[in-house]
mmCIF file as Biopython writes it, N, C-alpha, C and O atoms, coordinates in Angstrom:
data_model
#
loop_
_atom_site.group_PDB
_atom_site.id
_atom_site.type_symbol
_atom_site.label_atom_id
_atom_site.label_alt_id
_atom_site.label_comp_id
_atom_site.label_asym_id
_atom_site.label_entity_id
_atom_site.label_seq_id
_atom_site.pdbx_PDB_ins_code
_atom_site.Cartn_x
_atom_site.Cartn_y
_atom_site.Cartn_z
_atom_site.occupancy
_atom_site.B_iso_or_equiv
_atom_site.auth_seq_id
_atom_site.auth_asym_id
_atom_site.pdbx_PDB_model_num
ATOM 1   N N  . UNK A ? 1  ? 0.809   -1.192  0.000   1.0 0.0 1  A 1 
ATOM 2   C CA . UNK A ? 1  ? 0.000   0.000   0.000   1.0 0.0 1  A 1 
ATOM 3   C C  . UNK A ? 1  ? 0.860   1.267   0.000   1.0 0.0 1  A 1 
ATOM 4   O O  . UNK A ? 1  ? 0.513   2.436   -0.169  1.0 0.0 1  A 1 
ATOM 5   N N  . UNK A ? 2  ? 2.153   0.705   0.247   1.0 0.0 2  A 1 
ATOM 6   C CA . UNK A ? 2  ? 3.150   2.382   -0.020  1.0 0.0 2  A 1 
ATOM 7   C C  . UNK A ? 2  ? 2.778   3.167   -0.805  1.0 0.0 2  A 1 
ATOM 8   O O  . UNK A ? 2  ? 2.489   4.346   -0.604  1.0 0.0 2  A 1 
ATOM 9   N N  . UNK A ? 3  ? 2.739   2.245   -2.315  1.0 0.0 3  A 1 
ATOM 10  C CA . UNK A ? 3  ? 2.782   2.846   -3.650  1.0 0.0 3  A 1 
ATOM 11  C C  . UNK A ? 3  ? 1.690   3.830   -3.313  1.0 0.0 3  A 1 
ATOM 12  O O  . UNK A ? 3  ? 1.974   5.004   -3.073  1.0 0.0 3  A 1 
ATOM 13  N N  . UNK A ? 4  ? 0.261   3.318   -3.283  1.0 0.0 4  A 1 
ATOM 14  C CA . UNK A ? 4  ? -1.038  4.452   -3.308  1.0 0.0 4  A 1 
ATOM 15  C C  . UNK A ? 4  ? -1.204  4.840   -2.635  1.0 0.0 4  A 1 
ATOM 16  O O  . UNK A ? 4  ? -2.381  5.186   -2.529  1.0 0.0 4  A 1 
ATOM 17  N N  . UNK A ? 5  ? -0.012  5.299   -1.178  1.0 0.0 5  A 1 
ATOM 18  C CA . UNK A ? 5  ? 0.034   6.311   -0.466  1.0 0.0 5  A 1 
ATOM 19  C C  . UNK A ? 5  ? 0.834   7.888   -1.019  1.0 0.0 5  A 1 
ATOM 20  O O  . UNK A ? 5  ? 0.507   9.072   -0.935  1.0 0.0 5  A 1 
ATOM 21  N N  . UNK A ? 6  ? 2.262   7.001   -1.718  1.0 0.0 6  A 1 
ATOM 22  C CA . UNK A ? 6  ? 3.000   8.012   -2.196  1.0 0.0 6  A 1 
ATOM 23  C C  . UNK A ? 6  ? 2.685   8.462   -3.629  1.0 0.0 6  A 1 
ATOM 24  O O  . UNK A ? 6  ? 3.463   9.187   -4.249  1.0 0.0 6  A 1 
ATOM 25  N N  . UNK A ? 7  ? 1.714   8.090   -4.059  1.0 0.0 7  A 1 
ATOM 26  C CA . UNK A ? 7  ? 1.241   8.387   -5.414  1.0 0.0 7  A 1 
ATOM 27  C C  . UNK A ? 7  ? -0.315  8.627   -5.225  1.0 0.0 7  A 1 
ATOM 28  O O  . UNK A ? 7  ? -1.000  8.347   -6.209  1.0 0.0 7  A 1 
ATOM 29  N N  . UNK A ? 8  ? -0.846  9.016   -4.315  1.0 0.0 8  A 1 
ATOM 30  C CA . UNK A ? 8  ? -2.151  9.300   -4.131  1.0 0.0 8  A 1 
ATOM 31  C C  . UNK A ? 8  ? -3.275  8.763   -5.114  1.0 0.0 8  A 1 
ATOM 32  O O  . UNK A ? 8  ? -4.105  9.310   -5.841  1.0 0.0 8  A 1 
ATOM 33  N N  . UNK A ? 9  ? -2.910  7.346   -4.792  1.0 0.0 9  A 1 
ATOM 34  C CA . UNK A ? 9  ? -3.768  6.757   -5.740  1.0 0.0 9  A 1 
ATOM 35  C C  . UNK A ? 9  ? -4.558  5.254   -5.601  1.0 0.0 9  A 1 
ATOM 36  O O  . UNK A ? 9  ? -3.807  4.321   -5.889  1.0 0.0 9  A 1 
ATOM 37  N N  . UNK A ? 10 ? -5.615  4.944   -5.302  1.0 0.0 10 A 1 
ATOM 38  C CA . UNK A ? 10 ? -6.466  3.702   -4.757  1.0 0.0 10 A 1 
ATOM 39  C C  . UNK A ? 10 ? -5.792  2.780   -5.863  1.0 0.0 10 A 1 
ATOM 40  O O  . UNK A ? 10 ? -5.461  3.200   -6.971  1.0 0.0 10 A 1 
ATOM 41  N N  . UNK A ? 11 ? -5.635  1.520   -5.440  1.0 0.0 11 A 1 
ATOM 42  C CA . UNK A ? 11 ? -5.211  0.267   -5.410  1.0 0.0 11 A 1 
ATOM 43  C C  . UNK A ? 11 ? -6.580  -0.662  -5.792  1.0 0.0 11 A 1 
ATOM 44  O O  . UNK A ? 11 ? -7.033  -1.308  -4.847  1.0 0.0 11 A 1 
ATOM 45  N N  . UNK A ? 12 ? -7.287  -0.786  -7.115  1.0 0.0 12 A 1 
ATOM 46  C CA . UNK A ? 12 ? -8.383  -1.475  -7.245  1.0 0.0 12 A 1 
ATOM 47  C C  . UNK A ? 12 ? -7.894  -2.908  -6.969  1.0 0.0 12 A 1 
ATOM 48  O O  . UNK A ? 12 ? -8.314  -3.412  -5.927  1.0 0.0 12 A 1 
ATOM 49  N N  . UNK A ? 13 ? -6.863  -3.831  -7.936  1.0 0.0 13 A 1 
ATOM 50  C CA . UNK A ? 13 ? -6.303  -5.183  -7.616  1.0 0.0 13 A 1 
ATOM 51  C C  . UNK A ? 13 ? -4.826  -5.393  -8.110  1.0 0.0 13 A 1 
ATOM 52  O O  . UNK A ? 13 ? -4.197  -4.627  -8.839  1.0 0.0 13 A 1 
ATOM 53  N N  . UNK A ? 14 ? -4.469  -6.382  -7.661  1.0 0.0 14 A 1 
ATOM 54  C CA . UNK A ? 14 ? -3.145  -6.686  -8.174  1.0 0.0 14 A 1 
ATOM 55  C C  . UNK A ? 14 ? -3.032  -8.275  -8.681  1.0 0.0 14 A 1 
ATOM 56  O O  . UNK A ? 14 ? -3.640  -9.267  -8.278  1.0 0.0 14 A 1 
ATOM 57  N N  . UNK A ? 15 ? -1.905  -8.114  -9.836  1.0 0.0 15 A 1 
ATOM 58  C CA . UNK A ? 15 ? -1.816  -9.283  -10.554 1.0 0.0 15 A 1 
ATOM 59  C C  . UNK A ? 15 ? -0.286  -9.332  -9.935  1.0 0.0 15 A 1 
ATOM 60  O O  . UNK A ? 15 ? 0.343   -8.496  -9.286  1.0 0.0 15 A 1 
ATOM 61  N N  . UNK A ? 16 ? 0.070   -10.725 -10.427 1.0 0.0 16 A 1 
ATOM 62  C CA . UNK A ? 16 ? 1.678   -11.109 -9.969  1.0 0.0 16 A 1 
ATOM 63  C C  . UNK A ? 16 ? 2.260   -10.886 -11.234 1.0 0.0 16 A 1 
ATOM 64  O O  . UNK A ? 16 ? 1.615   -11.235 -12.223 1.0 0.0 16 A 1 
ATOM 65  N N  . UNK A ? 17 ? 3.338   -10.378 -11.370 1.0 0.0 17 A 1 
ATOM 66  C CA . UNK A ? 17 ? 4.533   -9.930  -12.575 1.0 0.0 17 A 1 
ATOM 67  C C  . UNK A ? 17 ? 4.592   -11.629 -13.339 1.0 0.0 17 A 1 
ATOM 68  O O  . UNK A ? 17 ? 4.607   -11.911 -14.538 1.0 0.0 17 A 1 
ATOM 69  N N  . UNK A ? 18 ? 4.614   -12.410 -12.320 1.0 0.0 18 A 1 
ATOM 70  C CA . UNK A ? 18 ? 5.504   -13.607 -12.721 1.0 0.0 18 A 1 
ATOM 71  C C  . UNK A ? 18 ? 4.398   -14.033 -13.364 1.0 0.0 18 A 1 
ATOM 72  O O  . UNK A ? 18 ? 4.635   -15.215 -13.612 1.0 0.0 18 A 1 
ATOM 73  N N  . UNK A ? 19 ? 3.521   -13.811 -13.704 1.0 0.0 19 A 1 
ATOM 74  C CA . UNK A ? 19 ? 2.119   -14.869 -14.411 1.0 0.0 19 A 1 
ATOM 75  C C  . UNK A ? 19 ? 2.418   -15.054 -16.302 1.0 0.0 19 A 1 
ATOM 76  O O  . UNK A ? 19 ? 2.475   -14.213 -17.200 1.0 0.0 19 A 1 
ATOM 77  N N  . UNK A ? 20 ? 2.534   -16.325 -16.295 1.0 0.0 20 A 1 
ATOM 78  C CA . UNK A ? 20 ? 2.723   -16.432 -17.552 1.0 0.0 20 A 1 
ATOM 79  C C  . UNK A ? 20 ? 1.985   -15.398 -18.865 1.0 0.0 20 A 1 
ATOM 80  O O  . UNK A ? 20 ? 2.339   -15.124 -20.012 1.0 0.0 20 A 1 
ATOM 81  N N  . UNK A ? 21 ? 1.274   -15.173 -18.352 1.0 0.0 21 A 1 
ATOM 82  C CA . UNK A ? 21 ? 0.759   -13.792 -19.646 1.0 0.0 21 A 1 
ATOM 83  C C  . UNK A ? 21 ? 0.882   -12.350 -19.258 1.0 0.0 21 A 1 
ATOM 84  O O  . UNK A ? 21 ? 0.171   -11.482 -19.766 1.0 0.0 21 A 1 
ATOM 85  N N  . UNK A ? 22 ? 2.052   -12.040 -18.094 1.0 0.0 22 A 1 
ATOM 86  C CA . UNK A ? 22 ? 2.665   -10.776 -18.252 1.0 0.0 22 A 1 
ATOM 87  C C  . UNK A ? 22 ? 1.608   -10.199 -17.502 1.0 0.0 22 A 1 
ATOM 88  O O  . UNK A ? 22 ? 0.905   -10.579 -16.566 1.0 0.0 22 A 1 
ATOM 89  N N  . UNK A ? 23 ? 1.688   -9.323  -18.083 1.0 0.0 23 A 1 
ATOM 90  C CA . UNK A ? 23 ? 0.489   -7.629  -17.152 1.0 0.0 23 A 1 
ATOM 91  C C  . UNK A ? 23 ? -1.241  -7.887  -18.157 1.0 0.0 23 A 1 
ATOM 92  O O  . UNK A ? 23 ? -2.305  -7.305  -17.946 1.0 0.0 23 A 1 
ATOM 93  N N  . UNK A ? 24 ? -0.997  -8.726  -18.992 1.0 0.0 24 A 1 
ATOM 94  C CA . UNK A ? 24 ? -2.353  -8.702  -19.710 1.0 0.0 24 A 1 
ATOM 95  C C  . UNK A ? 24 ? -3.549  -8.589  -18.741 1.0 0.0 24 A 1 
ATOM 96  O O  . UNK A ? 24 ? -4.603  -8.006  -18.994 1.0 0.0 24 A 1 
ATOM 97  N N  . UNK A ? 25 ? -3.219  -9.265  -17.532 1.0 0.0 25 A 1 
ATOM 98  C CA . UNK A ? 25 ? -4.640  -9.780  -16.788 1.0 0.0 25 A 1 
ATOM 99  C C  . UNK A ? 25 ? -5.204  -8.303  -16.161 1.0 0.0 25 A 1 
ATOM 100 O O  . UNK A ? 25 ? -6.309  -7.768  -16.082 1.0 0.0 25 A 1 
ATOM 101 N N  . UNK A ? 26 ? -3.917  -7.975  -15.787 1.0 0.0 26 A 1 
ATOM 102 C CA . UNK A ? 26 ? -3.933  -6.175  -15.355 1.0 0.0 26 A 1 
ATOM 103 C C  . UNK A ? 26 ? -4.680  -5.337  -16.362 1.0 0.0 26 A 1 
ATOM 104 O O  . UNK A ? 26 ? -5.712  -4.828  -15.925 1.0 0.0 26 A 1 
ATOM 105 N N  . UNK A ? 27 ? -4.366  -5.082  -17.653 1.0 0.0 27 A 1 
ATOM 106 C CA . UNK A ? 27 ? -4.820  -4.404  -18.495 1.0 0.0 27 A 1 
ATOM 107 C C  . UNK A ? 27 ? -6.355  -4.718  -19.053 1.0 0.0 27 A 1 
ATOM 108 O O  . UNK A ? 27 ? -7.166  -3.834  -19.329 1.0 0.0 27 A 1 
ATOM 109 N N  . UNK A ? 28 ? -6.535  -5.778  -19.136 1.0 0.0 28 A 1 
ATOM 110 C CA . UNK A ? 28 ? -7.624  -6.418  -19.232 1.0 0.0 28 A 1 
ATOM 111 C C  . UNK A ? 28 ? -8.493  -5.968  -18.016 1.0 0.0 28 A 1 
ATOM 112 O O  . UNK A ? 28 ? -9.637  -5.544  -18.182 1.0 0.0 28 A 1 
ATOM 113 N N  . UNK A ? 29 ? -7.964  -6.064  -16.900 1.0 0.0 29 A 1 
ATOM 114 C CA . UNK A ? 29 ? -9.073  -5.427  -15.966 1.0 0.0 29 A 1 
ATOM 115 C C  . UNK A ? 29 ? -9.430  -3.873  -15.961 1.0 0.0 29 A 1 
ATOM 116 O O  . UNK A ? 29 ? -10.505 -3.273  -15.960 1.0 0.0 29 A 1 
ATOM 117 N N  . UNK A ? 30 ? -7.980  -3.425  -15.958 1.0 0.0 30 A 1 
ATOM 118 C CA . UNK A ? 30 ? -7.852  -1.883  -16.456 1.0 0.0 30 A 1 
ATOM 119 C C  . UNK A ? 30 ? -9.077  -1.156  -17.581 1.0 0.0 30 A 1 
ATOM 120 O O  . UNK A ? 30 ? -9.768  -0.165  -17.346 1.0 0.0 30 A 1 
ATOM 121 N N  . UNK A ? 31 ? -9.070  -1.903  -18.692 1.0 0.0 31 A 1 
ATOM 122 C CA . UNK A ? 31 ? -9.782  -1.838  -19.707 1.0 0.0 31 A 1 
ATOM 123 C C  . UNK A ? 31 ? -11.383 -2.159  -19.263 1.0 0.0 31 A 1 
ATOM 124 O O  . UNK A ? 31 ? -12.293 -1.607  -19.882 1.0 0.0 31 A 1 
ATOM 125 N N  . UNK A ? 32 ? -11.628 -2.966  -18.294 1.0 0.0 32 A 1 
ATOM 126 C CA . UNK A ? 32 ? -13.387 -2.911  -18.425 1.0 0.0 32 A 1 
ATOM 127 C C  . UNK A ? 32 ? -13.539 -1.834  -17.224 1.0 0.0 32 A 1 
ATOM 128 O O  . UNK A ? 32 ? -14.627 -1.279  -17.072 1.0 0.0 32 A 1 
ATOM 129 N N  . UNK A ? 33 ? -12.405 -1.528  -16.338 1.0 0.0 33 A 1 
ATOM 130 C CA . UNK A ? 33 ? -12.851 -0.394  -15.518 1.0 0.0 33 A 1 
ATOM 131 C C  . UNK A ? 33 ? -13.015 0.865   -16.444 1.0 0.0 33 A 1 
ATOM 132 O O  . UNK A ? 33 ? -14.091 1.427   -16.239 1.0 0.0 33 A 1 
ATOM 133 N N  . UNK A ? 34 ? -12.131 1.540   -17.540 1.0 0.0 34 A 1 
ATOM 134 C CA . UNK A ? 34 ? -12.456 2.236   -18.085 1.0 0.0 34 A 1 
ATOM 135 C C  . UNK A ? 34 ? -13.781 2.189   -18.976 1.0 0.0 34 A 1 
ATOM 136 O O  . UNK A ? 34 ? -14.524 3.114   -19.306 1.0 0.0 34 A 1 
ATOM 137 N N  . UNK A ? 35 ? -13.826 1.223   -19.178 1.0 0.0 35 A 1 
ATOM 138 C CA . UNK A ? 35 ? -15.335 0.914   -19.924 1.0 0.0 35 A 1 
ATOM 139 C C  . UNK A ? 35 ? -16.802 1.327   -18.467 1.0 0.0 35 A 1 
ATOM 140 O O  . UNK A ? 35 ? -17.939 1.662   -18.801 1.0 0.0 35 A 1 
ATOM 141 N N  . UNK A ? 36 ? -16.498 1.227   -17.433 1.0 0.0 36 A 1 
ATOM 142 C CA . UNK A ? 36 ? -17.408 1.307   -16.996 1.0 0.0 36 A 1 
ATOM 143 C C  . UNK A ? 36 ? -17.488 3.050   -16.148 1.0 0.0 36 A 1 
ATOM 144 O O  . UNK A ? 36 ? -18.339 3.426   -15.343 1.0 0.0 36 A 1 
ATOM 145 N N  . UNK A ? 37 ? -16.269 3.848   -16.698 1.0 0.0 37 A 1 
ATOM 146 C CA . UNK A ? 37 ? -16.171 5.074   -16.725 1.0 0.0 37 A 1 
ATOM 147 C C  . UNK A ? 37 ? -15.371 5.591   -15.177 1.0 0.0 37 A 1 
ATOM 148 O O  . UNK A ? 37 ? -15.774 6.439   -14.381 1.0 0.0 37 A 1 
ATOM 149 N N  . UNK A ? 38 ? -14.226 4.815   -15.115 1.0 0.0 38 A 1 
ATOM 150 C CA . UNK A ? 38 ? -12.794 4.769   -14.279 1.0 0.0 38 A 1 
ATOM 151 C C  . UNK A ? 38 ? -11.764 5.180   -15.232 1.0 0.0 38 A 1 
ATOM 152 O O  . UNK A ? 38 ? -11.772 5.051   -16.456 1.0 0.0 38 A 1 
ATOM 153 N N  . UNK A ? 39 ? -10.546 5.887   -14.192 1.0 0.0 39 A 1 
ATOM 154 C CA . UNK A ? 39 ? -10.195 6.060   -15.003 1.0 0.0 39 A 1 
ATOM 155 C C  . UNK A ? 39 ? -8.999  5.367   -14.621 1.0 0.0 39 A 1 
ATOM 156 O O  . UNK A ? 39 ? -8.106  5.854   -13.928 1.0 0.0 39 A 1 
ATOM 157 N N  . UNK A ? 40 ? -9.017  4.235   -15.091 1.0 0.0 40 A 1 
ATOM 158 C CA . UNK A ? 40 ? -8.032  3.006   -14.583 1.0 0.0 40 A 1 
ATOM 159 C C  . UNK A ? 40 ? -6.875  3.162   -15.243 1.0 0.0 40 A 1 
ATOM 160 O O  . UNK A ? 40 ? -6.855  3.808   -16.291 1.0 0.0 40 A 1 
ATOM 161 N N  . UNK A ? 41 ? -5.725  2.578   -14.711 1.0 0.0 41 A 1 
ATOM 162 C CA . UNK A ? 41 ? -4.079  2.800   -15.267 1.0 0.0 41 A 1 
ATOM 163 C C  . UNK A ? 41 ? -3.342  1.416   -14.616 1.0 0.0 41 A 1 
ATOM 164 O O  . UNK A ? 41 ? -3.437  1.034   -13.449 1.0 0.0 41 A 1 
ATOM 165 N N  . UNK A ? 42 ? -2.688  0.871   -15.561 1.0 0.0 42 A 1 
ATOM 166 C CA . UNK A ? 42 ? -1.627  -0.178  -14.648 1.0 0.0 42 A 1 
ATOM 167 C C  . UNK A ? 42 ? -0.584  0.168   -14.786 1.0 0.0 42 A 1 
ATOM 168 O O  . UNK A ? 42 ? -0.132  0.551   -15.865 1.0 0.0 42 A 1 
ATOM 169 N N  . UNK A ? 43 ? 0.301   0.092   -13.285 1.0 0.0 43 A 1 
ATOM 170 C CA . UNK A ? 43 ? 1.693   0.311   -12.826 1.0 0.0 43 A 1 
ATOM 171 C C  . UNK A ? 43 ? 2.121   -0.857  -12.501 1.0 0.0 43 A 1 
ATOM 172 O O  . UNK A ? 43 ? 1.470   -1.893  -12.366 1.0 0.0 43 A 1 
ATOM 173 N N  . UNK A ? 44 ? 3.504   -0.633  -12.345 1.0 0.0 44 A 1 
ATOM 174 C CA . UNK A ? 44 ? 4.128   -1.674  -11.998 1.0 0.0 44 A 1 
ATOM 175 C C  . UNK A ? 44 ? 4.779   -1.526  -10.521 1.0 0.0 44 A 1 
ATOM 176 O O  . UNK A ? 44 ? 5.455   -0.516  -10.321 1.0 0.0 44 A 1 
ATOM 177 N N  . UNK A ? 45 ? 4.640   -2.353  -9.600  1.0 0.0 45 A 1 
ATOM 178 C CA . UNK A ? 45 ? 5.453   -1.669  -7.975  1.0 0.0 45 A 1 
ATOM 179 C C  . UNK A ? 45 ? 6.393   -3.300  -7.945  1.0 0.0 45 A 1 
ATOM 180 O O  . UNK A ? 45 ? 6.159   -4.508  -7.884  1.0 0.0 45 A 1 
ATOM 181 N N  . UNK A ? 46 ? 7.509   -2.388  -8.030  1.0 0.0 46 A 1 
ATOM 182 C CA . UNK A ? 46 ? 8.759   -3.659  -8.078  1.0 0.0 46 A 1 
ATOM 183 C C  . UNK A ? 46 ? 8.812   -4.087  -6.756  1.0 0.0 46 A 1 
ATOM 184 O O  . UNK A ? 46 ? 9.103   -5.256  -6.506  1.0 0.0 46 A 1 
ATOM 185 N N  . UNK A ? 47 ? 8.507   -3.091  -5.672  1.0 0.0 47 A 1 
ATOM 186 C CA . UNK A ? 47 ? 8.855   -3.744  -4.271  1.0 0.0 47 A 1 
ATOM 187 C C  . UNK A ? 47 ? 8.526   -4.984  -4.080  1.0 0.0 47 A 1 
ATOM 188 O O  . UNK A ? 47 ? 9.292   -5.846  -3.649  1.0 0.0 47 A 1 
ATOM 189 N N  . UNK A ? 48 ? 6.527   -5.262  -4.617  1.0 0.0 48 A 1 
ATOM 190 C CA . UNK A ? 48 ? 6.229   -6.760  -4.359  1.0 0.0 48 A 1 
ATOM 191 C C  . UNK A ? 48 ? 5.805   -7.552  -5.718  1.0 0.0 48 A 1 
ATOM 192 O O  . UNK A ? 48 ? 4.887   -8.357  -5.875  1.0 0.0 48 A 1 
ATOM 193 N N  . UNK A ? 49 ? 6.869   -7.014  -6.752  1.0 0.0 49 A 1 
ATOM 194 C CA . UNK A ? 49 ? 6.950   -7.446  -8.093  1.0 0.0 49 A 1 
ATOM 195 C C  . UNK A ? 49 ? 5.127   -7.822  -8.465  1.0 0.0 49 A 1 
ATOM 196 O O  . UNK A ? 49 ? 4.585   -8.918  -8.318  1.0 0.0 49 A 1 
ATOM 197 N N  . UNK A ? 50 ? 4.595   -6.762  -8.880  1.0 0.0 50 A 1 
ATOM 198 C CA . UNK A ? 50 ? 3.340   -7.042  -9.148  1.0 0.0 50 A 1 
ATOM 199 C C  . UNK A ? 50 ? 3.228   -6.138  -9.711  1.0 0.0 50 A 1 
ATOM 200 O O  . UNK A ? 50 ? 3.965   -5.160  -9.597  1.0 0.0 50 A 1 
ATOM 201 N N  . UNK A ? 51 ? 1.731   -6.289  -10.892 1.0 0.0 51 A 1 
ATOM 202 C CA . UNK A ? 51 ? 1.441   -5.050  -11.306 1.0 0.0 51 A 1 
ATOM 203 C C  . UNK A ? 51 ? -0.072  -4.724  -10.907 1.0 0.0 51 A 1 
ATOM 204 O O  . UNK A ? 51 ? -0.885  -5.641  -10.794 1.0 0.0 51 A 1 
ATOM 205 N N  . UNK A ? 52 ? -0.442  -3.311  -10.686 1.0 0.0 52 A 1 
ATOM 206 C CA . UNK A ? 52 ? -1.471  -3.083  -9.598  1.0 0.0 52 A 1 
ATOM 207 C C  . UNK A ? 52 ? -2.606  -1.890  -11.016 1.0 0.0 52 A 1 
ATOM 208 O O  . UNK A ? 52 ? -2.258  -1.276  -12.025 1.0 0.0 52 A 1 
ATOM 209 N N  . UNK A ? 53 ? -3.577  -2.027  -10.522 1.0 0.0 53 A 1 
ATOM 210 C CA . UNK A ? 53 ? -4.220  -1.633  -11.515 1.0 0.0 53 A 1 
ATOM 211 C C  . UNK A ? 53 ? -4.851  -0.415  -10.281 1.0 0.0 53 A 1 
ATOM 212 O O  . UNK A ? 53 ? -5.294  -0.797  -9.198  1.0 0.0 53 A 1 
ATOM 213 N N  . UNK A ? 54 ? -4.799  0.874   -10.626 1.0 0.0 54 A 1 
ATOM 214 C CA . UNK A ? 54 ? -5.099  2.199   -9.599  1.0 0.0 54 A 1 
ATOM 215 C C  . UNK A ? 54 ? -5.733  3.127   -10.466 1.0 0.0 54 A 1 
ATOM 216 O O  . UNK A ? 54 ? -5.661  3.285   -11.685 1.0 0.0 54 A 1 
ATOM 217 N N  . UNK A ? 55 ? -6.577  3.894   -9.283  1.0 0.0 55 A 1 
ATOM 218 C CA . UNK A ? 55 ? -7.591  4.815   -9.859  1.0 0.0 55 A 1 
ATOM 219 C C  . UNK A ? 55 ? -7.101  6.424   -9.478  1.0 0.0 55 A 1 
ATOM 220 O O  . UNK A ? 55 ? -5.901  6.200   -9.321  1.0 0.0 55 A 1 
ATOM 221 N N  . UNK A ? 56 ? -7.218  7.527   -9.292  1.0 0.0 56 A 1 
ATOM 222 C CA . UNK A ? 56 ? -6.639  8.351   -8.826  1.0 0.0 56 A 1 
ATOM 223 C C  . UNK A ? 56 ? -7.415  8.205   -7.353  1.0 0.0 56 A 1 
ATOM 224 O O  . UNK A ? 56 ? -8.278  7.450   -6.905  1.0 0.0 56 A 1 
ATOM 225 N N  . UNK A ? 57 ? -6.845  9.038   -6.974  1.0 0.0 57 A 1 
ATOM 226 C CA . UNK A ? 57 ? -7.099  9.120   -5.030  1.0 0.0 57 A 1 
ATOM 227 C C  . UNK A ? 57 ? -8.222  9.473   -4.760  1.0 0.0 57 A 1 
ATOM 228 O O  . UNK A ? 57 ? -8.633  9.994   -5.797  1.0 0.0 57 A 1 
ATOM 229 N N  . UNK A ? 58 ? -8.886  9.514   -4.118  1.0 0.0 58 A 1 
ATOM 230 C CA . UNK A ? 58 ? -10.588 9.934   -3.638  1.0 0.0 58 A 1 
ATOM 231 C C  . UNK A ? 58 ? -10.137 11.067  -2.558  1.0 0.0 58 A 1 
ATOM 232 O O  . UNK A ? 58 ? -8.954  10.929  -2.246  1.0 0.0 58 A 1 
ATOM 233 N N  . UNK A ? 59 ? -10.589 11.820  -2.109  1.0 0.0 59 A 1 
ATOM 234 C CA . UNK A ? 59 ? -10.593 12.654  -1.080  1.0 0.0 59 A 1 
ATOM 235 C C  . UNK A ? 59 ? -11.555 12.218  0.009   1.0 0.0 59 A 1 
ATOM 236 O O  . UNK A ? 59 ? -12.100 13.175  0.559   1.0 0.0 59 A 1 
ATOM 237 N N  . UNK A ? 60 ? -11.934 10.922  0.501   1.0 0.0 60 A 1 
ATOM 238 C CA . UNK A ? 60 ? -13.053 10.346  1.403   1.0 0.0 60 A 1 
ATOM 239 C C  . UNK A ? 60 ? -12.500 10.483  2.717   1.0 0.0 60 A 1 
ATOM 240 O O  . UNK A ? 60 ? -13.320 10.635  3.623   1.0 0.0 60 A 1 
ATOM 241 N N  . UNK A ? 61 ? -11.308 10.461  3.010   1.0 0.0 61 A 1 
ATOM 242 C CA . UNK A ? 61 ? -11.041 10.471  4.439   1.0 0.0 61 A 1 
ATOM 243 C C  . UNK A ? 61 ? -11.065 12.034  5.295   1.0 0.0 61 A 1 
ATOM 244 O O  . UNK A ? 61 ? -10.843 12.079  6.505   1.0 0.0 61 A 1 
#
């Protein structure tokens, strides 16, 4: 949760780097969040070698 602290940005899910089809599963999710009018992005956070699919930050707290 570092990452979408220091990048002010919610953490919808995370895929593992190591998955035989790469970041697809990420983007693929990325892609129906934007379809459903998110404005979804996948990064990559090397700390726990994963790639995390994030929305921008909410101001809720």
């Amino acid at each position: 949760m570092e990452v979408a602290a220091a990048m002010a940005e919610k953490v919808l899910e995370r895929f593992p780097a190591g998955s035989p089809r790469g970041s697809w599963p990420a983007e693929e999710y990325a892609a129906r969040r934007r379809d459903q009018g998110e404005a979804a992005t996948v990064v990559m956070d090397l700390k726990s070698d994963a790639f995390l699919v994030v929305v921008p930050g909410r101001d809720e707290d």
